[in-house]
TIRO-2110 file (N, C-alpha, C; in Angstrom, 1 decimal):
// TIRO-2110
-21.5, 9.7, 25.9, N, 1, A
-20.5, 8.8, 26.0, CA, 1, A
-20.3, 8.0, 24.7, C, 1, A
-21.3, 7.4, 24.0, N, 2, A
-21.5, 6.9, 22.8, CA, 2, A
-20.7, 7.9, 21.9, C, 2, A
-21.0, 8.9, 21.5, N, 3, A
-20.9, 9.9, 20.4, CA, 3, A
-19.1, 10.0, 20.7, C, 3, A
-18.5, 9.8, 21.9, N, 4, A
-17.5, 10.0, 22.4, CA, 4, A
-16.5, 8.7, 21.6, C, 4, A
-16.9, 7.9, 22.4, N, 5, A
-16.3, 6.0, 21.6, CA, 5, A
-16.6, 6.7, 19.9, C, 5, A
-17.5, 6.8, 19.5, N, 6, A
-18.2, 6.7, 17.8, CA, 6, A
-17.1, 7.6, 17.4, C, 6, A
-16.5, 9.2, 17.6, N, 7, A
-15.9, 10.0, 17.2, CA, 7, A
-14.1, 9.6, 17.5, C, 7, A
-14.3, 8.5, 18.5, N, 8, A
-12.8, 8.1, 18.6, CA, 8, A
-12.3, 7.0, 17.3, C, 8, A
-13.6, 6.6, 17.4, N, 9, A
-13.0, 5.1, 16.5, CA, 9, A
-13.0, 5.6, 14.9, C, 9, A
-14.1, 6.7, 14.8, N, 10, A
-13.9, 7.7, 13.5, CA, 10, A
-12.2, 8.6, 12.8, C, 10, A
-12.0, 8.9, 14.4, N, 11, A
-10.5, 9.7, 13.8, CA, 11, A
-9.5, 8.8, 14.5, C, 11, A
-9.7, 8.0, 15.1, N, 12, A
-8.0, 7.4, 15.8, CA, 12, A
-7.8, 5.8, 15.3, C, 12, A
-8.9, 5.6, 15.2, N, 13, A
-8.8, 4.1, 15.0, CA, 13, A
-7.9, 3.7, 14.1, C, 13, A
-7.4, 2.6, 14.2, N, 14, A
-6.7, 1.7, 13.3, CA, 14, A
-6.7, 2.4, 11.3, C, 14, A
-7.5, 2.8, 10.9, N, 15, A
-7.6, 3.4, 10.0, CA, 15, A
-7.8, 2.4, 8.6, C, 15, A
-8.2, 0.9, 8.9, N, 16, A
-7.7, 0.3, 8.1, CA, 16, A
-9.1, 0.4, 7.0, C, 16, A
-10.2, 0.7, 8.0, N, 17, A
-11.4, 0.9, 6.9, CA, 17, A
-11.5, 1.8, 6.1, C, 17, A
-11.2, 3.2, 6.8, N, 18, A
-10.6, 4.3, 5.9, CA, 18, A
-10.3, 4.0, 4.7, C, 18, A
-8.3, 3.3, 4.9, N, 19, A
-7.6, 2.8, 3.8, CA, 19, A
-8.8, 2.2, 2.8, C, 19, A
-9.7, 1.3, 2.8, N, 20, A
-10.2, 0.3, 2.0, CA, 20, A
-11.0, 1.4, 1.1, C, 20, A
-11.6, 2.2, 2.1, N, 21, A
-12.4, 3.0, 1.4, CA, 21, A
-12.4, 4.0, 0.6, C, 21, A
-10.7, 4.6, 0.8, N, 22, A
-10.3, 5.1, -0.2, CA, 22, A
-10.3, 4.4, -1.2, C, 22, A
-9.3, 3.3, -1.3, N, 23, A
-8.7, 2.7, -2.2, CA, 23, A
-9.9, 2.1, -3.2, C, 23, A
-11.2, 1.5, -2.7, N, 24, A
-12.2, 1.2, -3.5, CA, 24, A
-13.1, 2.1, -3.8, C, 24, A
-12.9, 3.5, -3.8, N, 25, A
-13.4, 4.2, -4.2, CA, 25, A
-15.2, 4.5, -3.5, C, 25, A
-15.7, 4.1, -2.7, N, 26, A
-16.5, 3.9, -1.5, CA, 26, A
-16.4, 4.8, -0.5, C, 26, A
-18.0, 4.9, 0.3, N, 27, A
-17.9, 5.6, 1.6, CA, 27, A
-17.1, 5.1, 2.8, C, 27, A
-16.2, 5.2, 3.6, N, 28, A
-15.8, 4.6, 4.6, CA, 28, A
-16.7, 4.1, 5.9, C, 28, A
-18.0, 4.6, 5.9, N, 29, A
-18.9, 4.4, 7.1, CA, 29, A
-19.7, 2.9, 6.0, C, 29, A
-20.0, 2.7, 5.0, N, 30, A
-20.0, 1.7, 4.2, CA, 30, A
-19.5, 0.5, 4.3, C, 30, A
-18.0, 0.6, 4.3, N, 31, A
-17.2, -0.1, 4.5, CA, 31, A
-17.1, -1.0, 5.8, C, 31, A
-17.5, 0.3, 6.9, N, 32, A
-17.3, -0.4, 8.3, CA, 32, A
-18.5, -1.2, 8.4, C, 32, A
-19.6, -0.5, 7.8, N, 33, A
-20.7, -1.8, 8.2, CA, 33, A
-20.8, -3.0, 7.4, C, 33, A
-20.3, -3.1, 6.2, N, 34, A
-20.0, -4.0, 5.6, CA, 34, A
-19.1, -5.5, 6.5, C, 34, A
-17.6, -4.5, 7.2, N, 35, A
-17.1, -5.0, 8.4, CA, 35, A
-17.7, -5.8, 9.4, C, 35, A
-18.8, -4.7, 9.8, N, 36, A
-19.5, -5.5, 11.3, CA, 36, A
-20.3, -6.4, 10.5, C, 36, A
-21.4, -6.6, 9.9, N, 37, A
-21.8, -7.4, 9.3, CA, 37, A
-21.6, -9.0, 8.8, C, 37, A
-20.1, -8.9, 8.5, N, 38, A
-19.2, -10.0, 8.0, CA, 38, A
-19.0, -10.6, 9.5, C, 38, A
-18.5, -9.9, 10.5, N, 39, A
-18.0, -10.3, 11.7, CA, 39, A
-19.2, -10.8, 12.1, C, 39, A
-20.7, -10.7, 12.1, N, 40, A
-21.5, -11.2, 12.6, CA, 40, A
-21.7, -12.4, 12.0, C, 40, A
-21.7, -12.7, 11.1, N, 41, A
-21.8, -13.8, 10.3, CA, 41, A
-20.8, -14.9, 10.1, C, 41, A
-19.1, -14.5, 10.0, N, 42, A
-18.5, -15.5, 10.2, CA, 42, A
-17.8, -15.6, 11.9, C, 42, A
-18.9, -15.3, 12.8, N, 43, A
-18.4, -15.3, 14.1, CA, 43, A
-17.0, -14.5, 14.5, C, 43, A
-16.4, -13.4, 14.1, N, 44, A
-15.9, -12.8, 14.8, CA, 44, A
-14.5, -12.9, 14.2, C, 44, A
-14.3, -13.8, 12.9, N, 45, A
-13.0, -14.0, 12.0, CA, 45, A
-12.5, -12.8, 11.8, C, 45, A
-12.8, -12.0, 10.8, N, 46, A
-12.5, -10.8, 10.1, CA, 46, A
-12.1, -10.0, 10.9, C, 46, A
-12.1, -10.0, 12.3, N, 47, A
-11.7, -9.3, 13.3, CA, 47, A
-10.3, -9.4, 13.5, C, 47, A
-9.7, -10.5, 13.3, N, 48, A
-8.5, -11.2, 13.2, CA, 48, A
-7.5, -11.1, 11.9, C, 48, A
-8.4, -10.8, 10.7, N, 49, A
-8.0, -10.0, 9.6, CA, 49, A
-7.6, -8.9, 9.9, C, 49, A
-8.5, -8.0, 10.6, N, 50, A
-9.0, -6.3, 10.3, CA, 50, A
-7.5, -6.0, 11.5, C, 50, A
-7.1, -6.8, 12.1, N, 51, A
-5.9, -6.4, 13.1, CA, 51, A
-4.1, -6.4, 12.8, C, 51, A
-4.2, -7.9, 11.4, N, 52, A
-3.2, -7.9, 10.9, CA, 52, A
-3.2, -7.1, 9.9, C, 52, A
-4.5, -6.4, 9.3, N, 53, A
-4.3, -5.4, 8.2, CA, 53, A
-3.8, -3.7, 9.1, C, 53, A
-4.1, -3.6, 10.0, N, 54, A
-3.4, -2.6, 10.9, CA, 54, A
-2.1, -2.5, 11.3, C, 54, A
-2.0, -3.8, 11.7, N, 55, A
-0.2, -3.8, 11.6, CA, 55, A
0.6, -4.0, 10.4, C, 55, A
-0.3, -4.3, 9.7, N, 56, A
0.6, -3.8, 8.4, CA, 56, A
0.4, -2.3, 7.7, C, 56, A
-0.7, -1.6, 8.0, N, 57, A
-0.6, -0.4, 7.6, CA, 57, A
0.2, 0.5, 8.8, C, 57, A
0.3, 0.0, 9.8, N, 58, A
1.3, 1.0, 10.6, CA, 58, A
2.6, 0.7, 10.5, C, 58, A
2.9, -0.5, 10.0, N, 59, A
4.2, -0.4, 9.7, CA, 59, A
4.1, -1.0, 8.3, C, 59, A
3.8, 0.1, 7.2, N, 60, A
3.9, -0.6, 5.8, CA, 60, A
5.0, 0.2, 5.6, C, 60, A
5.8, 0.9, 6.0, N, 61, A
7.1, 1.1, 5.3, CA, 61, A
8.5, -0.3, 5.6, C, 61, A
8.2, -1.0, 6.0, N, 62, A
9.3, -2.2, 6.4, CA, 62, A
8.8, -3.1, 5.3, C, 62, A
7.4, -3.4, 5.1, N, 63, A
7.4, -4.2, 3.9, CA, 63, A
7.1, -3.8, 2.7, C, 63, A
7.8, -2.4, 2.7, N, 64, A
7.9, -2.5, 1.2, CA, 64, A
9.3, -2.9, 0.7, C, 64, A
9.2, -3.2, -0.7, N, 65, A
10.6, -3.5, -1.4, CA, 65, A
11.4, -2.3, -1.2, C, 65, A
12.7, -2.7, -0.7, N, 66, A
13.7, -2.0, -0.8, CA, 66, A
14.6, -1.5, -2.1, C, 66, A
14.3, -2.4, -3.0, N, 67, A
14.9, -2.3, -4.6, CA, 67, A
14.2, -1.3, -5.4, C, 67, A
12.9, -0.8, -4.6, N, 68, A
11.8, 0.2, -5.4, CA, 68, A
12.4, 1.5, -5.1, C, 68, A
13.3, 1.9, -5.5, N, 69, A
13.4, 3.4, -5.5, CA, 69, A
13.0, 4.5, -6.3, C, 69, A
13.0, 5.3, -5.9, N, 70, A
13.1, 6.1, -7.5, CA, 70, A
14.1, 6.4, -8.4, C, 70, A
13.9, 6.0, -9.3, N, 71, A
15.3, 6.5, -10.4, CA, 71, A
15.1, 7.7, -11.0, C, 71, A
16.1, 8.3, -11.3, N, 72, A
16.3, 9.3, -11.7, CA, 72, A
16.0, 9.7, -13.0, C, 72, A
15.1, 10.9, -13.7, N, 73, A
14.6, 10.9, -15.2, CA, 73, A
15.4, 10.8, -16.1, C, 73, A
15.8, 10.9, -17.2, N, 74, A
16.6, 11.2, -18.2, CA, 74, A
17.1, 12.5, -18.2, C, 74, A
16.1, 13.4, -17.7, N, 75, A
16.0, 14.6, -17.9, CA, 75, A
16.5, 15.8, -17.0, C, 75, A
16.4, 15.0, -16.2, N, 76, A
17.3, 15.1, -14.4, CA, 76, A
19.1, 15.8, -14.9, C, 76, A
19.1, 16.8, -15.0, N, 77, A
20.9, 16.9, -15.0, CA, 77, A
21.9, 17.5, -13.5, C, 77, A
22.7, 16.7, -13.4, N, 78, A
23.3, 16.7, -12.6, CA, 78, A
24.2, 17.4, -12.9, C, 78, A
END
């Protein structure tokens, strides 16, 4: 039943540790205990981070800039 929860929260979860872990170049299982750790310590805050960083990675296409497109090369002929 453990191994069950452990392999869910590994591939379905929120993904936001993942994210971090790419991006800082880090293990992701690193990252998460880095997570629980902090949560133990500042009583359960980061938890409240780690949810708004979720909703913003599942909906990070609405906050991106709209003005960011791609432009087209010089080299591009039409």
């Amino acid at each position: 039943m453990i191994k069950k929860i452990v392999r869910w929260f590994e591939q379905q979860a929120f993904g936001v540790c993942e994210w971090w872990g790419k991006k800082l170049g880090i293990n992701t299982t690193t990252v998460r205990m880095y997570f629980i750790y902090l949560s133990f310590f500042t009583f359960g805050s980061p938890v409240i981070v780690y949810f708004i960083m979720a909703f913003i990675l599942e909906h990070k296409n609405y906050f991106k800039p709209f003005y960011k497109k791609k432009r087209p090369s010089v080299w591009d002929i039409e």
